[in-house]
Residue frames as qw, qx, qy, qz and C-alpha x, y, z in Angstrom:
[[0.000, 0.889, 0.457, 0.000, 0.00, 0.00, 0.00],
 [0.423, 0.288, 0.051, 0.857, 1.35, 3.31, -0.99],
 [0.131, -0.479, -0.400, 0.770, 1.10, 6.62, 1.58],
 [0.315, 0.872, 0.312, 0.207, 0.37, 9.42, 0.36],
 [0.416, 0.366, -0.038, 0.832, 2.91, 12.36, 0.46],
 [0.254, -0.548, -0.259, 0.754, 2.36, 15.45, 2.92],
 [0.299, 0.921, 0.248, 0.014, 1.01, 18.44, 1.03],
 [0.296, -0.854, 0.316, 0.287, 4.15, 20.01, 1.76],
 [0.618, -0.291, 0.671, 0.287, 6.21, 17.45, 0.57],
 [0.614, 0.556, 0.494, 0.264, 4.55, 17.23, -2.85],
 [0.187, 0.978, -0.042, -0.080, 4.86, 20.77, -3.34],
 [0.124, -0.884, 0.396, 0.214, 8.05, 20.91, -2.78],
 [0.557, 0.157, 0.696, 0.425, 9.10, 17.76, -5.03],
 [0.364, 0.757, 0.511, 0.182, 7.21, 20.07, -7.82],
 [0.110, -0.961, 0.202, 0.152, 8.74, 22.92, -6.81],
 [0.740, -0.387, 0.377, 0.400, 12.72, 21.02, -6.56],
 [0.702, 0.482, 0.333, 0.405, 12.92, 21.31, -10.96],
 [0.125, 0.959, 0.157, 0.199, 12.76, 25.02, -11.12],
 [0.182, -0.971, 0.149, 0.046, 15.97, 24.89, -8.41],
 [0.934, 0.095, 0.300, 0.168, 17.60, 22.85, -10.37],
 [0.221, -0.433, 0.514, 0.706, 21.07, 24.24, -12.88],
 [0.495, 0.566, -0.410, -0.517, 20.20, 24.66, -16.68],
 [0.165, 0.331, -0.919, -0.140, 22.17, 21.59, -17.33],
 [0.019, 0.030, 0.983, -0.180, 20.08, 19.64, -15.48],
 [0.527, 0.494, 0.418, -0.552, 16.58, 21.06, -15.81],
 [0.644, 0.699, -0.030, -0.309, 17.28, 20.98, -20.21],
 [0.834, 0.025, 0.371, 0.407, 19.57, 18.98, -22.24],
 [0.325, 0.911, -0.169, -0.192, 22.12, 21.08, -23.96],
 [0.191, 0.085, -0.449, -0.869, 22.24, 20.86, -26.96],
 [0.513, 0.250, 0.812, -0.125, 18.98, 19.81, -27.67],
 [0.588, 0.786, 0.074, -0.178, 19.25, 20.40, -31.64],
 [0.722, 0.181, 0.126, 0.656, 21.39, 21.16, -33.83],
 [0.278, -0.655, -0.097, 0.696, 23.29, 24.60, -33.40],
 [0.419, 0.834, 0.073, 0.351, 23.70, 27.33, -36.36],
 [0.490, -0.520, 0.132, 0.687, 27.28, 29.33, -36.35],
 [0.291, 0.941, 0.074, -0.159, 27.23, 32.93, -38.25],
 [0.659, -0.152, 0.171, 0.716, 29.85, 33.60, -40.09],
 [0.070, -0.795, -0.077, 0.597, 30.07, 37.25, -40.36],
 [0.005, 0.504, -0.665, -0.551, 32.16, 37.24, -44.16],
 [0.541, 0.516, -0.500, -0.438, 31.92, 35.53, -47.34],
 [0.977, 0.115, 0.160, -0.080, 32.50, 31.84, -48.45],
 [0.585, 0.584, -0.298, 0.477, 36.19, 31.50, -49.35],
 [0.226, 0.796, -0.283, 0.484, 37.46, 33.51, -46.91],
 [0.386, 0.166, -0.771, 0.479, 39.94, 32.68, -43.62],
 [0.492, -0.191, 0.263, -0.808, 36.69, 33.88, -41.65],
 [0.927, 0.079, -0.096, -0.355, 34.49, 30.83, -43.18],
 [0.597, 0.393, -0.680, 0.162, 37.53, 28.64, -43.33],
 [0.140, -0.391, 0.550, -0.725, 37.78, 28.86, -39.40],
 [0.500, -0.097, 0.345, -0.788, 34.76, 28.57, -39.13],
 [0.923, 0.079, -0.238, -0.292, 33.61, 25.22, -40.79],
 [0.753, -0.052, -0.651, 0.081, 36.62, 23.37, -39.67],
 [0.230, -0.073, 0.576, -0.781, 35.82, 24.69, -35.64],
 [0.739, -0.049, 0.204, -0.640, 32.07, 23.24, -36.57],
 [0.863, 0.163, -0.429, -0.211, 33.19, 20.10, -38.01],
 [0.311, 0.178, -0.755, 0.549, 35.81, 19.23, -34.97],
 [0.161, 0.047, 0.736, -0.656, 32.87, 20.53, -32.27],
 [0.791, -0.108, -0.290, -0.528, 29.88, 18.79, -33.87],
 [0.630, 0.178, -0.709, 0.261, 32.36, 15.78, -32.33],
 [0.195, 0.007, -0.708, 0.679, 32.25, 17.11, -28.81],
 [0.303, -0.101, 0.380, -0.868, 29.17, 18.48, -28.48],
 [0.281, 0.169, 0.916, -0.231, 27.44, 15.58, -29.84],
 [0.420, 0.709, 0.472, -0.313, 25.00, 17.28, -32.12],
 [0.477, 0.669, 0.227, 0.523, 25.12, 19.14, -36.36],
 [0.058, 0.851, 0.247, -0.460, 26.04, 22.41, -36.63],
 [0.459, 0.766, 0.419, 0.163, 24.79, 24.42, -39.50],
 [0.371, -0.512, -0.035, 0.774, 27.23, 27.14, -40.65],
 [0.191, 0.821, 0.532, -0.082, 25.89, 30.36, -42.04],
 [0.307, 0.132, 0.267, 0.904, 27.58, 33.23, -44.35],
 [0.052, -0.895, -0.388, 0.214, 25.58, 36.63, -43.14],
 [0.396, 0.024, 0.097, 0.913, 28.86, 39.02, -45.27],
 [0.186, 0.682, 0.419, 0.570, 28.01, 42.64, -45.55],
 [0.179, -0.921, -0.122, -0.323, 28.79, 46.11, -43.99],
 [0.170, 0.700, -0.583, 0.376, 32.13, 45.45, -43.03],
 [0.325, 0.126, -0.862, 0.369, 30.77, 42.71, -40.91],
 [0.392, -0.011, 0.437, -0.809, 27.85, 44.50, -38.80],
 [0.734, 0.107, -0.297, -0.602, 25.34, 42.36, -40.53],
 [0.686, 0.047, -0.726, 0.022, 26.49, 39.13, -39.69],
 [0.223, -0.106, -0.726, 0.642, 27.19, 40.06, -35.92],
 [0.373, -0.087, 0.175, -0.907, 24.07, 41.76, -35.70],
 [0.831, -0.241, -0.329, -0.378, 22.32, 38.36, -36.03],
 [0.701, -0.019, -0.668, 0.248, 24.36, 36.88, -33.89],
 [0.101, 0.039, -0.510, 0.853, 23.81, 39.63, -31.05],
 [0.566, -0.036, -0.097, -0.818, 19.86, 39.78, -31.97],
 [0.655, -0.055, -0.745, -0.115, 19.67, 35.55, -31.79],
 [0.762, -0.607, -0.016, -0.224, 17.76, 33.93, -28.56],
 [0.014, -0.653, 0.706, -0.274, 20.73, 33.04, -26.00],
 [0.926, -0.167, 0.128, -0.313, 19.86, 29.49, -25.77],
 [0.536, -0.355, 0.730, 0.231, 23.46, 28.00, -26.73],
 [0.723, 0.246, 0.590, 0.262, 22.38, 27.25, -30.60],
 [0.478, 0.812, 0.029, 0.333, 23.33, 30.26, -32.50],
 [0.747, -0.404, 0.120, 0.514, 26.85, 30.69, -32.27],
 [0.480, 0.873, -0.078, 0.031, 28.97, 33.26, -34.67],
 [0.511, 0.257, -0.168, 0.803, 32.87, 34.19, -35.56],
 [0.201, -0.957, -0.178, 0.113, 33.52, 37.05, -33.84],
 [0.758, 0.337, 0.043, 0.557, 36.57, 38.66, -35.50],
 [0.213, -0.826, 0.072, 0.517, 38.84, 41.88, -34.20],
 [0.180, -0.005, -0.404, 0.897, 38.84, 44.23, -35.25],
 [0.399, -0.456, -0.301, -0.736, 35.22, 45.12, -36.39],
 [0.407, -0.602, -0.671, 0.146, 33.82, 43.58, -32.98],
 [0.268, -0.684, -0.466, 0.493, 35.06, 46.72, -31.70],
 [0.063, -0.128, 0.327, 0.934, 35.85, 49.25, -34.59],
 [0.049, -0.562, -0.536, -0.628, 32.16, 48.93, -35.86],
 [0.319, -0.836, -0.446, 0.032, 30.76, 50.77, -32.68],
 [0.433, -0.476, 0.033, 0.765, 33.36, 53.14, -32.58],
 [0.213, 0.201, 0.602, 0.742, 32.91, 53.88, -36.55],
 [0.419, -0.174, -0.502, -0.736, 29.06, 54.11, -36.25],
 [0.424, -0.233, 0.542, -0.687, 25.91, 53.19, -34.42],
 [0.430, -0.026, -0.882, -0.191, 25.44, 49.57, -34.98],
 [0.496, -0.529, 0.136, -0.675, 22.47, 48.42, -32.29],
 [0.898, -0.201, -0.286, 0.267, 25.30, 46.09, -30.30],
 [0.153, 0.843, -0.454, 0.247, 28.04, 46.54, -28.38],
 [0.172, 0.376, -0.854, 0.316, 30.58, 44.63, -26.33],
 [0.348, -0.031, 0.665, -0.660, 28.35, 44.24, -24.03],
 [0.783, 0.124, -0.170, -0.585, 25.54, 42.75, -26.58],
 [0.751, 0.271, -0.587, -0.133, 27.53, 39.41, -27.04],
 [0.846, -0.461, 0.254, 0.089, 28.67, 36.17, -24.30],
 [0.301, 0.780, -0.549, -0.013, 32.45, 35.64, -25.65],
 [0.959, 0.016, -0.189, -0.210, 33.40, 32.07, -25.87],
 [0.772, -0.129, 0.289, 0.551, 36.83, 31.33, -26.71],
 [0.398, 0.758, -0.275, -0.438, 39.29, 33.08, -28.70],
 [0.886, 0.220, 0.390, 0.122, 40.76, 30.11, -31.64],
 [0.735, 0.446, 0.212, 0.464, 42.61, 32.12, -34.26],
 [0.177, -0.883, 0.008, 0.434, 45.19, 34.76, -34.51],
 [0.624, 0.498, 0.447, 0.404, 45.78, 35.63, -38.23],
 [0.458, -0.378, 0.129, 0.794, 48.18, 38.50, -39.21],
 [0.578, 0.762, 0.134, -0.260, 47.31, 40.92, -41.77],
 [0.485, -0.177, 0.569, 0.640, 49.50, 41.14, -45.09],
 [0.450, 0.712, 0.030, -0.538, 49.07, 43.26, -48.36],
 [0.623, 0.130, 0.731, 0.248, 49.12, 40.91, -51.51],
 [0.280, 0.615, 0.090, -0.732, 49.47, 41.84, -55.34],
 [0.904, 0.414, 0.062, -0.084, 48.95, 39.95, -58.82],
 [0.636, -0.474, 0.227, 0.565, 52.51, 38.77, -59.57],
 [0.620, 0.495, 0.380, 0.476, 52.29, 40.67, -62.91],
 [0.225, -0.961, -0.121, 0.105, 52.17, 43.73, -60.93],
 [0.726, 0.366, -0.352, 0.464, 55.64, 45.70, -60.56],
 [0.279, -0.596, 0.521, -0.543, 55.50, 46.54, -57.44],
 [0.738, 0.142, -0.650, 0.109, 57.28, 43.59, -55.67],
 [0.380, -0.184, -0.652, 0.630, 57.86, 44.61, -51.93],
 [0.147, -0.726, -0.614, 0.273, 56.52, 46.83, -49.75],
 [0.296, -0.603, 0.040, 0.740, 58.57, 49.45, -50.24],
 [0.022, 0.146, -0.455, -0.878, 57.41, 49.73, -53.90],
 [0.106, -0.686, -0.717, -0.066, 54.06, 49.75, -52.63],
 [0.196, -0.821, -0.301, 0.443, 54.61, 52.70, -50.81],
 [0.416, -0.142, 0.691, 0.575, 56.55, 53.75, -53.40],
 [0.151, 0.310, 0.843, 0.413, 53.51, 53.80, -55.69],
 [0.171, -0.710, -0.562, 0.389, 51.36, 54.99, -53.05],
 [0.220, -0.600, 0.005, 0.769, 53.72, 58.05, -52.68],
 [0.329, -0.130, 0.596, 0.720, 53.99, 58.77, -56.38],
 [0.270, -0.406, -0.509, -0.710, 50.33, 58.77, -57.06],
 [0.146, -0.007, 0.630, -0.763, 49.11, 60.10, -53.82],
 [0.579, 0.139, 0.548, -0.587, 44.84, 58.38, -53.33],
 [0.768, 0.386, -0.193, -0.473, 44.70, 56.77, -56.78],
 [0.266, 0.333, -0.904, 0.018, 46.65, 53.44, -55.66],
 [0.764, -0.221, -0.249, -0.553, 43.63, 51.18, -55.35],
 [0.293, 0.239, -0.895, 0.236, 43.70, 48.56, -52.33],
 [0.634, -0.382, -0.464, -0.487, 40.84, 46.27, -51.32],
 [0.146, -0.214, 0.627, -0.734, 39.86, 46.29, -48.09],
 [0.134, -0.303, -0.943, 0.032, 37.32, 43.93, -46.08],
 [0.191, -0.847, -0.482, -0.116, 34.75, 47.07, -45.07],
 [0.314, 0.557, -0.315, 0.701, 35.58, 50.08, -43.50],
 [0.592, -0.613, 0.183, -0.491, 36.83, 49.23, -40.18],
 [0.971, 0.069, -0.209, -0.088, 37.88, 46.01, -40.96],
 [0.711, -0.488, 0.320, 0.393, 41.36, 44.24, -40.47],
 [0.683, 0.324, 0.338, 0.561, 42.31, 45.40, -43.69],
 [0.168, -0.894, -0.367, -0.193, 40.97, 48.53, -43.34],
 [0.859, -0.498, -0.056, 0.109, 42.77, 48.83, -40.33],
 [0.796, -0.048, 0.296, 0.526, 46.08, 47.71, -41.54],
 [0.507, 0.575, 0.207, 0.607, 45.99, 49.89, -44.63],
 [0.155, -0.941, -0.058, -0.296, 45.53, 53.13, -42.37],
 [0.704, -0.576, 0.202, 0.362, 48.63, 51.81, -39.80],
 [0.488, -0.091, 0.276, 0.823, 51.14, 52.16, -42.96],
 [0.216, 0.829, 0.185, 0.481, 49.58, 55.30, -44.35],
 [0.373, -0.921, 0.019, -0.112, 50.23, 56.87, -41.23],
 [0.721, -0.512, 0.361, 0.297, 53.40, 55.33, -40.52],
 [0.526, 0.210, 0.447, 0.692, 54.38, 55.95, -44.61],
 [0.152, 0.516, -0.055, -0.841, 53.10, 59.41, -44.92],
 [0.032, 0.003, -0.786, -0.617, 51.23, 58.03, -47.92],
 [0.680, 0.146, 0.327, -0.640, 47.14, 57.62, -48.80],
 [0.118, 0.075, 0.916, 0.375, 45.44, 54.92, -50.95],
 [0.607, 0.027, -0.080, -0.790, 42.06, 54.73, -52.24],
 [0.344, -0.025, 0.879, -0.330, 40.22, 51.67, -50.42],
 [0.622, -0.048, -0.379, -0.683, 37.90, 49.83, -52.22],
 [0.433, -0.336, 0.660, -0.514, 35.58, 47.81, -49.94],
 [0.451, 0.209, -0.846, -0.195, 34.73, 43.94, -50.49],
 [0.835, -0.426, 0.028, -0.347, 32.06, 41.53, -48.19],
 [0.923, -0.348, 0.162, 0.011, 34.69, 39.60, -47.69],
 [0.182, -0.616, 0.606, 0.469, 38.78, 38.57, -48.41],
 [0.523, 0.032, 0.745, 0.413, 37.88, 36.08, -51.34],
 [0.193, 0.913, 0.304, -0.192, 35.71, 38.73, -53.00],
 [0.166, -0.898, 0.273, 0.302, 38.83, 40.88, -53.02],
 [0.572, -0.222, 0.707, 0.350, 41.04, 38.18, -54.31],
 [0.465, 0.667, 0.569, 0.124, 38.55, 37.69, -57.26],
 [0.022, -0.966, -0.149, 0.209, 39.01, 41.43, -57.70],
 [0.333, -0.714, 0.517, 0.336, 42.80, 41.35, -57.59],
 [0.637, 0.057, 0.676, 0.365, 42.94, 38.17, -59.98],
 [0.432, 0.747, 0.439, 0.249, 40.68, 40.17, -62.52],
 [0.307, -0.003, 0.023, 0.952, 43.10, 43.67, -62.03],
 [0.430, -0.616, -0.659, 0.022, 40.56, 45.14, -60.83],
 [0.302, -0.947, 0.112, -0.018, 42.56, 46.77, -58.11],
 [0.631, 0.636, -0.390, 0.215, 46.24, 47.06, -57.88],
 [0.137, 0.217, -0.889, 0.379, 46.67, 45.27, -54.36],
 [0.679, -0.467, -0.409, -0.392, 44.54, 43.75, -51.85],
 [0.331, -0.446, 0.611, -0.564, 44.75, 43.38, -47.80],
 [0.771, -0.074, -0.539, -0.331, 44.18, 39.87, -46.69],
 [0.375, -0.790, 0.431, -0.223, 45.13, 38.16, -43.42],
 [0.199, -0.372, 0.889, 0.177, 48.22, 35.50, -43.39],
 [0.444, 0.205, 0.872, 0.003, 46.27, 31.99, -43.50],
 [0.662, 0.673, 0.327, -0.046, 43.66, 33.46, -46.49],
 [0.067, 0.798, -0.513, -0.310, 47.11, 34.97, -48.28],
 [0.231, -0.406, 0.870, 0.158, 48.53, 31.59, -48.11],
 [0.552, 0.339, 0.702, -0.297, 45.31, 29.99, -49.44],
 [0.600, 0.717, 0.086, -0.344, 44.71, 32.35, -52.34],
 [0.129, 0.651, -0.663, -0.347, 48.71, 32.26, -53.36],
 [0.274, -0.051, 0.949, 0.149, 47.60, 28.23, -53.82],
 [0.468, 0.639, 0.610, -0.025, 44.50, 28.76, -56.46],
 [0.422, 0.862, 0.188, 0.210, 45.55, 31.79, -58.36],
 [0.391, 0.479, -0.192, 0.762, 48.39, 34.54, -59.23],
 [0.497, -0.851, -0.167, -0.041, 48.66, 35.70, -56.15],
 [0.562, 0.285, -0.388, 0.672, 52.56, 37.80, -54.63],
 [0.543, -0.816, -0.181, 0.074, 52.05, 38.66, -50.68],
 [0.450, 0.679, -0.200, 0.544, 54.50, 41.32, -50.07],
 [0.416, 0.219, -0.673, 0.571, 54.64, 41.07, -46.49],
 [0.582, -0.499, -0.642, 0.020, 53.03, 40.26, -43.18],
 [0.169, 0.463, -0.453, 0.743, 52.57, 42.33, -40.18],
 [0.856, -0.470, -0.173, 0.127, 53.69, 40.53, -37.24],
 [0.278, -0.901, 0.321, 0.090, 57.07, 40.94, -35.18],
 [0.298, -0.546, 0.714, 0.321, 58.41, 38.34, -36.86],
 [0.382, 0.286, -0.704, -0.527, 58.31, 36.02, -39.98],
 [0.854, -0.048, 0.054, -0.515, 55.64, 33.38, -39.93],
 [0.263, -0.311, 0.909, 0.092, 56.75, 29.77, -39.65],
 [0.625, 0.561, 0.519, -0.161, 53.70, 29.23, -41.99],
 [0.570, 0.771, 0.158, 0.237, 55.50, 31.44, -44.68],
 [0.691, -0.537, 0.029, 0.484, 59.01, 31.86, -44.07],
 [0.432, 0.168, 0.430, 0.775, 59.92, 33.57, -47.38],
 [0.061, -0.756, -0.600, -0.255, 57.40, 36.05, -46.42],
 [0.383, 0.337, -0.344, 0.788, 59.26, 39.32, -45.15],
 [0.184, -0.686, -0.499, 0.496, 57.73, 41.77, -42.24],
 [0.216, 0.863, 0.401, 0.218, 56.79, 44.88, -42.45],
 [0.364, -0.908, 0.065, 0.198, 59.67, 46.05, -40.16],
 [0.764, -0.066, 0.443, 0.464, 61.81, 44.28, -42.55],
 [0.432, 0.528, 0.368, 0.631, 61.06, 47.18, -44.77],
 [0.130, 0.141, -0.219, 0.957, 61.37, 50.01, -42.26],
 [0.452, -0.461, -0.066, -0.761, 57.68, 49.98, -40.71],
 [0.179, -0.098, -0.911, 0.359, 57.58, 48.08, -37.24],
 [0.517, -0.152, 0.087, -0.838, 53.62, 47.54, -37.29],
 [0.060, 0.158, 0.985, -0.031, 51.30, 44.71, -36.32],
 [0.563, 0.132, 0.062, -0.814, 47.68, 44.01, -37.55],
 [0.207, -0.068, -0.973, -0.081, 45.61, 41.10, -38.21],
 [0.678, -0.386, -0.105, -0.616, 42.59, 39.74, -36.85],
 [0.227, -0.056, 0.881, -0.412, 41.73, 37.59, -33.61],
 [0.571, -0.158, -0.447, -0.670, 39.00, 35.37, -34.43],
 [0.157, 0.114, 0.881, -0.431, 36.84, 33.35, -31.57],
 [0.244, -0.393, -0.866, -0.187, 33.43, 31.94, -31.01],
 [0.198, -0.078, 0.084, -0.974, 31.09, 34.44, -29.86],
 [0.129, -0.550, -0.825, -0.006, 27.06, 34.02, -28.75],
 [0.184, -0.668, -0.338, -0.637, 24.35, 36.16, -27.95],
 [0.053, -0.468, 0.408, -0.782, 24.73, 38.43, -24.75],
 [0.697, -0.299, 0.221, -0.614, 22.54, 36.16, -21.58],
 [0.726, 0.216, -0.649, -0.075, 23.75, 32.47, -22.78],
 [0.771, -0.616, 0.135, -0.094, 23.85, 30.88, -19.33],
 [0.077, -0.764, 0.638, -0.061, 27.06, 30.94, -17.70],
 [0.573, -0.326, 0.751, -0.032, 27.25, 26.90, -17.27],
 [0.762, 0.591, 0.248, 0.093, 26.60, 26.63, -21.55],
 [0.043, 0.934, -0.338, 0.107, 29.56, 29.13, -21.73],
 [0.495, -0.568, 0.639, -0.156, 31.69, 27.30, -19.72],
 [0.818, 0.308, 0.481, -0.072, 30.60, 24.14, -21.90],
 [0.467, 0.883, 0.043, -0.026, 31.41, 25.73, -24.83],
 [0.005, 0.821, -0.568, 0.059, 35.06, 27.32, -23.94],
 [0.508, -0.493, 0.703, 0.072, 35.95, 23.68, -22.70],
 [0.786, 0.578, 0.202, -0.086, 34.51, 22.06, -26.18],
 [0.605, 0.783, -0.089, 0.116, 36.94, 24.01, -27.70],
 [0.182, -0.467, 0.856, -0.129, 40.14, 23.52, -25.91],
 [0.751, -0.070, 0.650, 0.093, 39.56, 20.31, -26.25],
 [0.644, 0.764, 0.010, -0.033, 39.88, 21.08, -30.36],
 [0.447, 0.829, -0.325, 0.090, 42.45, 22.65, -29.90],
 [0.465, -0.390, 0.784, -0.131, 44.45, 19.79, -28.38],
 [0.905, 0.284, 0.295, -0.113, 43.03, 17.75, -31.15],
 [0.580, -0.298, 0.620, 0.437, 45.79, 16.25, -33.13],
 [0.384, 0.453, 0.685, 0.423, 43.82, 16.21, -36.45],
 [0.139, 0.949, 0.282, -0.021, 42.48, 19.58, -35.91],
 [0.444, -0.690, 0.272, 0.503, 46.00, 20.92, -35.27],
 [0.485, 0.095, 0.627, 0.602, 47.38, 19.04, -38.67],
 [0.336, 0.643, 0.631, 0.274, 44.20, 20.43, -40.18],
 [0.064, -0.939, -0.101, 0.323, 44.52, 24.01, -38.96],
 [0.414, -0.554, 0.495, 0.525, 48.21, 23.79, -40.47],
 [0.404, 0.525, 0.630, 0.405, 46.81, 22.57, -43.87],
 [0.128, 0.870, 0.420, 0.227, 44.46, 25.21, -44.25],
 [0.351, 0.322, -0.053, 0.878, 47.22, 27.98, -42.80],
 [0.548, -0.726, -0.235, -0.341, 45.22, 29.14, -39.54],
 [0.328, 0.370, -0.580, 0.647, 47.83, 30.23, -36.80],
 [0.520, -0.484, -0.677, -0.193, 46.18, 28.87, -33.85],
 [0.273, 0.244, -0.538, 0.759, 45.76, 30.45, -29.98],
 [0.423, -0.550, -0.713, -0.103, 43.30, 29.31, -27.83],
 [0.259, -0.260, 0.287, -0.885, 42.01, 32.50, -25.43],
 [0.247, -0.492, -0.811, 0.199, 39.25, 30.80, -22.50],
 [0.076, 0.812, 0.258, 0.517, 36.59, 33.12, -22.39],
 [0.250, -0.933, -0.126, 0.227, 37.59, 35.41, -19.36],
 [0.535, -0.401, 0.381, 0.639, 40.76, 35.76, -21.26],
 [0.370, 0.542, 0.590, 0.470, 39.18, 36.33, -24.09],
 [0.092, -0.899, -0.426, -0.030, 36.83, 38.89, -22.80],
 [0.466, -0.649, 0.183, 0.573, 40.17, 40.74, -21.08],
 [0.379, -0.185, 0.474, 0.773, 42.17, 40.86, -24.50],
 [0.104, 0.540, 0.557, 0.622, 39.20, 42.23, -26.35],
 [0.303, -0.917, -0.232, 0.119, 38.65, 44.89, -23.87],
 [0.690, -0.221, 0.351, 0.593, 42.02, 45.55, -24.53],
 [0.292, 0.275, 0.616, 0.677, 41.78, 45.81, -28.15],
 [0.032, 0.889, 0.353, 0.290, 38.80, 48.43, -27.75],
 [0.774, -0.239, 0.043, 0.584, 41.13, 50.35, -26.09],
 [0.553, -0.372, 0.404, 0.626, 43.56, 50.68, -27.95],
 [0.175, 0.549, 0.577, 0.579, 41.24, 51.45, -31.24],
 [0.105, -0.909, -0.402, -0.034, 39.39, 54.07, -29.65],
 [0.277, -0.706, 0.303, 0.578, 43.14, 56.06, -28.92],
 [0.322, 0.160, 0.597, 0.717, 43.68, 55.27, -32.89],
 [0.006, 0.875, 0.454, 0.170, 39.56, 56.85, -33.63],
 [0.342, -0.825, -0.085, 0.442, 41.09, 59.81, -31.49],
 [0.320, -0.492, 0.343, 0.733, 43.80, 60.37, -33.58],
 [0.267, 0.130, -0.640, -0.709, 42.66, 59.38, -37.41],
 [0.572, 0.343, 0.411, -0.621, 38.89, 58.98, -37.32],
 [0.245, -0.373, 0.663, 0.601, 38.86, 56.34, -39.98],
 [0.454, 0.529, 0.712, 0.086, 35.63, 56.82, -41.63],
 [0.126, 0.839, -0.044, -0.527, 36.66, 60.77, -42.18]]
């Protein structure tokens, strides 16, 4: 014969779910996830980004669907991904600089504060790249060029704001020189551009450089970092020609601002475990992706950072003026 329960007692069995963690009150995942990519198809953005979804479909146990949103230098793509329910299944790139140059630029309706910040995963130099029929062979007969024909040396840029963007404004300033930017949804766009002459360079960062110089005429004239890539050793610096700059992009895994803190946490360790994958490692090296795994309060730190340090650049050369 079976009691009944206390009134009390039931209640509070009924009650018990509600004080229960996330984890345990809801299976996460329970689907399959969508990841934004913020850029084009082609480019070291999307590259990233499919083989990160094809390594952590493995860990997390479930698809995920990856999604090309290019346009506006990038605001479009992060604006779904800051506008998307925080439930752990829409996921995005999140790429420096635009995470924090588009709210500086303009009045996008995100900010820092809109997004949860996974991991960071990639850290991908910029580099300025030009058909090899071109004669201008180094930097220095870029600038060179620049100087000679002062805004009418075309050079494609990912949006304005971007990491090309970006870049191109560090050596004007640091060459006393201008170009005339021409913007692109994305770096394989640009390429396309460059292959047809088009324009008469392009901005790209390392790993999509090294990509395009395998599929088409393609002469990268030189990376800024502090030193020469061990991905492209024949690949000079920029200080190597008399400008000691760095640019590039950080790319990481990004979510919508409220994700619960114990899906986070899920998440960031997912991916460390990637990166510690053997195959993902080889694979990152294939595809030319300089890896550097940021957990997210480290993340969050170095991209607080990075606004910064852009907003003292805005101060000085406002670069939508």
């Amino acid at each position: 014969m079976t009691l009944p329960l206390p009134r009390r007692a039931a209640l509070g069995l009924l009650a018990a779910p509600a004080l229960l963690p996330l984890a345990a009150r809801a299976a996460w995942p329970a689907g399959s996830i969508q990841m934004i990519v913020p850029f084009a198809a082609g480019g070291g953005t999307d590259i990233s980004a499919r083989t990160m979804a094809r390594f952590l479909e493995k860990e997390l146990g479930t698809g995920i669907v990856v999604v090309n949103r290019p346009g506006a230098g990038g605001e479009i793509g992060l604006s779904a991904i800051a506008d998307a329910r925080p439930d752990g299944h829409t996921l995005g790139i999140v790429n420096t600089p635009g995470i924090v140059t588009i709210p500086i630029e303009r009045r996008p309706r995100w900010s820092l504060d809109s997004f949860t910040f996974v991991a960071g995963v990639v850290e991908d130099p910029a580099t300025f790249a030009v058909h090899p029929d071109s004669p201008i062979r180094t930097v220095a007969d870029l600038v060179a060029a620049a100087r000679g024909a002062p805004g009418a040396v075309t050079l494609g840029t990912q949006g304005v704001g971007s990491a090309g963007h970006i870049a191109m404004l560090l050596l004007e300033e640091a060459a006393g020189v201008r170009f005339e930017p021409v913007a692109y949804a994305g770096a394989a766009p640009a390429a396309l551009a460059l292959l047809q002459r088009q324009i008469a360079a392009t901005t790209a960062n390392l790993g999509e450089s090294l990509t395009f110089a395998g599929q088409q005429p393609w002469r990268t004239l030189g990376v800024m970092s502090a030193d020469r890539s061990p991905m492209a050793p024949d690949v000079p610096t920029f200080r190597e020609a008399g400008y000691d700059l760095r640019g590039g992009s950080l790319r990481g895994l990004g979510a919508p601002a409220g994700m619960p803190a114990e899906v986070t946490r899920r998440l960031s360790d997912a991916v460390g475990r990637v990166l510690r994958d053997p195959d993902f490692v080889a694979t990152s090296e294939r595809t030319f992706q300089p890896l550097r795994f940021l957990p997210s309060d480290l993340y969050v730190a170095y991209l607080r950072e990075v606004d910064a340090a852009h907003r003292t650049l805005w101060r000085a050369r406002p670069w939508n003026a």
